[in-house]
N, C-alpha and C positions, 0 to 999 in steps of 0.2 A: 574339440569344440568348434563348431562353423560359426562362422562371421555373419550367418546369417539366423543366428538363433535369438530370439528375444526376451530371454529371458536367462540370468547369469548362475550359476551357483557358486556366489562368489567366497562362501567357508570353501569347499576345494580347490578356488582358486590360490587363496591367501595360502592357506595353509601349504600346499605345493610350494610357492614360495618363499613361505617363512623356510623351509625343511633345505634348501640352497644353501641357508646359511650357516657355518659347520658351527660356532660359538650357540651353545645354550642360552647363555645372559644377553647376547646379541640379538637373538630371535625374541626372549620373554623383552626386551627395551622396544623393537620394533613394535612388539604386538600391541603392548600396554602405550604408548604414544600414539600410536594411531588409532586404540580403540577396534584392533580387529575382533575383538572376542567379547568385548565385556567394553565399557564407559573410560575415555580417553583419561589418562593418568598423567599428572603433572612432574617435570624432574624431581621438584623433589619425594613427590611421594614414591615414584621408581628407585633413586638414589637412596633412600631409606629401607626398604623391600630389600634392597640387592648391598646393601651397609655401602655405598660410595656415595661420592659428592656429586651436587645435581651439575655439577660440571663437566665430571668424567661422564654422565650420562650423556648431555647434550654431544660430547664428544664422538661418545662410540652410536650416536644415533645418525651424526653427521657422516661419520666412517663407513658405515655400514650403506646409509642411501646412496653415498656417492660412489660405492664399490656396485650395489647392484643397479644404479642407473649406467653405469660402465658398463655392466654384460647385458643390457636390458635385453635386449634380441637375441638372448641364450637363453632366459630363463623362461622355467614353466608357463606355457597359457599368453605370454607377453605379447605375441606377435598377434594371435588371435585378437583377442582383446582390446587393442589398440583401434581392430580394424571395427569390430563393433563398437567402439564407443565414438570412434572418427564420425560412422555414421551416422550414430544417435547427435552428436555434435554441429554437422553438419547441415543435418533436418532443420534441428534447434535454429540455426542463424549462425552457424560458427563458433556460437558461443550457447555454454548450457551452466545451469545450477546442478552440481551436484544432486540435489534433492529433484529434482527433474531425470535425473539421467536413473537416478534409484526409480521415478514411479515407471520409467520405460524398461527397461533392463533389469529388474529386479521383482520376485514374485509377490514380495512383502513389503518393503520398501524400508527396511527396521535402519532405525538408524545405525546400528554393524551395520548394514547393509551399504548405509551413504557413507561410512567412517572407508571402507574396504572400496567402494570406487574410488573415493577420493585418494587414497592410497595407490590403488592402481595408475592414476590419472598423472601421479609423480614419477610413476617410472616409463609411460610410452615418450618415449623420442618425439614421437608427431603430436604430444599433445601438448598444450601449455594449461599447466596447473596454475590456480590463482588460490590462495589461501584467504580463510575466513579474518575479517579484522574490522574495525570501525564504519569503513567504509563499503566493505564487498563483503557477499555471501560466495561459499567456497563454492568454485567455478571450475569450469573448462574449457580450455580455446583449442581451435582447430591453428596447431602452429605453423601451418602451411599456410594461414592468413593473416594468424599475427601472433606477435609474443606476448607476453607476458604485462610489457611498458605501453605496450602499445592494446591493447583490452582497455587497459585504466586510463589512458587519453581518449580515447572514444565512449568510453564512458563519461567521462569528463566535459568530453562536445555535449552529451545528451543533458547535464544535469546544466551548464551554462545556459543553454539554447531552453529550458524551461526558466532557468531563473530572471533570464531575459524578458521572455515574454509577459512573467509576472500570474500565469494564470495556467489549471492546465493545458497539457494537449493532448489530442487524440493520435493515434500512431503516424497517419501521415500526417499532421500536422509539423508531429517530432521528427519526423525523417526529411522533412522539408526544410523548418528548420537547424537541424544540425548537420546537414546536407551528406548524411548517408545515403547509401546505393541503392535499398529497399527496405521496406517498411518489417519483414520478418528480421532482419540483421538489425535492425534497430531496435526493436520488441526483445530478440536474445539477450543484445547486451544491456540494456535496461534494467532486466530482471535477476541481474546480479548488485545493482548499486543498492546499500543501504540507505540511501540517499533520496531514494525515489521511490514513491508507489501508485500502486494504480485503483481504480476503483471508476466501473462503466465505460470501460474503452477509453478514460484519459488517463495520461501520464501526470506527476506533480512531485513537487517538493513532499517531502515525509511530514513534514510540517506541518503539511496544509493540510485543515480539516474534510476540505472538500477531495481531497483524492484516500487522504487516513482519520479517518472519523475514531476518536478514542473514546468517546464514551457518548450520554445516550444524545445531548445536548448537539454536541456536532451530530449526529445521525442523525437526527431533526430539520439542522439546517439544511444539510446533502440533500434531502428531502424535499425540503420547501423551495432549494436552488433550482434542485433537478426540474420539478413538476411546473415550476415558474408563475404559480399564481398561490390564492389563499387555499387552505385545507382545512377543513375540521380533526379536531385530534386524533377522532377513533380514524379515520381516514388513514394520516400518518403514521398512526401504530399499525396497519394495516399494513401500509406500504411498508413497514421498516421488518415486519414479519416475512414479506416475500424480496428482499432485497439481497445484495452479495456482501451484506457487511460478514463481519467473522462471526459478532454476537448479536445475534436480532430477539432472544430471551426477551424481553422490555417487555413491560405490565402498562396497560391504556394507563394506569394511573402515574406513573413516572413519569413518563412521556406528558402531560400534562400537567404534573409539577413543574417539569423543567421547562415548558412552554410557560408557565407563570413566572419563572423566577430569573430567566435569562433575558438581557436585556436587547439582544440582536431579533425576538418575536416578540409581534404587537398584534392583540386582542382586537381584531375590526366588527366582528359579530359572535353570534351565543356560541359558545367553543370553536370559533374560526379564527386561523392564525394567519398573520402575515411576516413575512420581511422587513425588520425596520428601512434597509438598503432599499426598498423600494418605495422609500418616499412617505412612509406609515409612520405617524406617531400612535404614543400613549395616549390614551384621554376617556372619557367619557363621550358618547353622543350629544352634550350640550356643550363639552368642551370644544369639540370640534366643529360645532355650530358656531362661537365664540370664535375660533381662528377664524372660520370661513368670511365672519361678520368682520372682525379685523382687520384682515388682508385687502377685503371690498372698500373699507372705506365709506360708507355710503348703504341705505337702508336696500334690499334686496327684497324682491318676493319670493314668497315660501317658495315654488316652481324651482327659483334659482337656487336657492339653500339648496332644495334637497339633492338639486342635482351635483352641487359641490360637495357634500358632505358622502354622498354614494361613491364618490372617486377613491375614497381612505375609510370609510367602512362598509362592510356587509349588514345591511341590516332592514328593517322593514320601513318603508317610507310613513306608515302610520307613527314609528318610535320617532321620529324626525320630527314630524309636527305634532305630537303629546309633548315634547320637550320643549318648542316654541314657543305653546300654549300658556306651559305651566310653570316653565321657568322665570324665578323675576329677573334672571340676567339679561331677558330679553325682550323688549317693548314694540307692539304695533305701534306703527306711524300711520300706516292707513290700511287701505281693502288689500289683505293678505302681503302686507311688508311690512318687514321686523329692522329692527336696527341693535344695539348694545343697547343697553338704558343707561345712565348716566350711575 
């Protein structure tokens, strides 16, 4: 195989490899732990399979990696392999997701597919394996730039230096603040923390609805944030149709229940939303005549009303003065000025 081929056939690889190791029950413990063949098996369901304890498993699994990470540079395809994944690694930022390195190097990308790199990725010398857990998706480092400890502190810079800021950030943003080298080395290791996600070019907490929108209510807002002024709702369903969420399925009619029933969007005109963040209350047209008359102080002319009330809703300046009109919350005092009425 050339280091220069981009695409693996990693069932002849493994298997080559499994066939090194002369114990039968050693090979089927390898295989079924790492899911070379078929969906990753737990000790004890192995230890059951094979009548020992999930102890003696974990034992002869430890035995065995550590025996062929010993002759790694003797075994089948090992040297090859190393050298194309270095450079799929490399490209990446130093650092790659498994699942990344299966859509490059792999024809199919099956998860066997990402179970057998990741496997591979435990026995190259140059590479530094990072296992999946709470925190990280199963990874790869280029160990000529860092270990293992040292992946997870620089990742660690990247998730601090957003929590700092309080808000996302766009890549150089993040690379600026977490004072990394370059913004692709930043972007790499990023995209292993479970910690972190992305969505429109910023970085963010998993948390936050603006970078991980879980259901349809945050897509909404991302929406309203994003575009930064009012939207009608077929609008947003619109937008959320051609957008990079995972699920954009949502029916005009959801999306406008959840516009009525979430309290972060305010109703400024006939199916037009706002931002409460942005200064918009609830109310009716005559309610917010009523604020406007309140905060004045003192009777205004319509002129003036309407132009304070067009700040917090969308709506036709005739609805403005029907409600002035015919509201009794509100009384001329003289040619075209209203006040409260008592």
């Amino acid at each position: 195989m050339n280091a220069a081929e981009s695409v693996l056939n990693t069932e002849t690889i493994v298997q080559d490899i499994l066939a090194s190791i002369e114990r039968e029950r050693e090979r089927e413990i390898i295989a079924r732990r790492y899911g070379l063949f078929d969906r990753k098996e737990t000790l004890e369901q192995i230890g059951e399979l094979l009548g020992i304890t999930r102890e003696r498993v974990r034992q002869l699994e430890k035995s065995v990696m550590t025996r062929l990470r010993s002759s790694a540079n003797t075994l089948p395809h090992i040297v090859e392999i190393e050298a194309t994944l270095l450079s799929a690694i490399e490209t990446a930022g130093q650092t790659a997701r498994i699942t990344a390195l299966g859509a490059e190097l792999t024809s199919e990308n099956t998860r066997t597919d990402q179970s057998r790199l990741a496997f591979l990725t435990e026995l190259c010398p140059k590479i530094s394996a990072i296992s999946e857990d709470d925190d990280y998706y199963q990874s790869a480092g280029n160990a000529n730039v860092h270990d293992e400890a040292n992946i997870k502190s620089e990742v660690g810079k990247l998730v601090e230096a957003i929590a700092s800021a309080g808000k996302p950030l766009d890549i150089k943003e993040l690379t600026q603040a977490s004072t990394m080298p370059n913004d692709v080395y930043t972007g790499a290791l990023a995209t292993i923390s479970k910690q972190l996600a992305t969505l429109n070019g910023r970085w963010g907490l998993v948390k936050w609805p603006t970078v991980n929108p879980k259901n349809i209510r945050d897509k909404i807002y991302v929406i309203l944030s994003e575009n930064g002024k009012h939207m009608h709702f077929n609008e947003i369903s619109e937008a959320i149709k051609v957008s990079d969420f995972k699920r954009k399925d949502v029916t005009t009619q959801a999306i406008h229940n959840e516009l009525i029933k979430d309290r972060r969007f305010v109703l400024i005109g006939r199916g037009i939303y706002a931002l409460r963040e942005w200064g918009y209350q609830k109310g009716t047209v005559a309610d917010i005549i009523t604020e406007v008359l309140k905060e004045a102080g003192e009777p205004l002319h319509r002129d003036e009303i309407v132009k304070r009330v067009l700040k917090s809703r969308f709506v036709k300046e005739t609805t403005i003065l029907l409600n002035l009109q015919s509201k009794p919350q509100f009384k001329r005092v003289a040619k075209a000025t209203y006040e409260l009425a008592e």
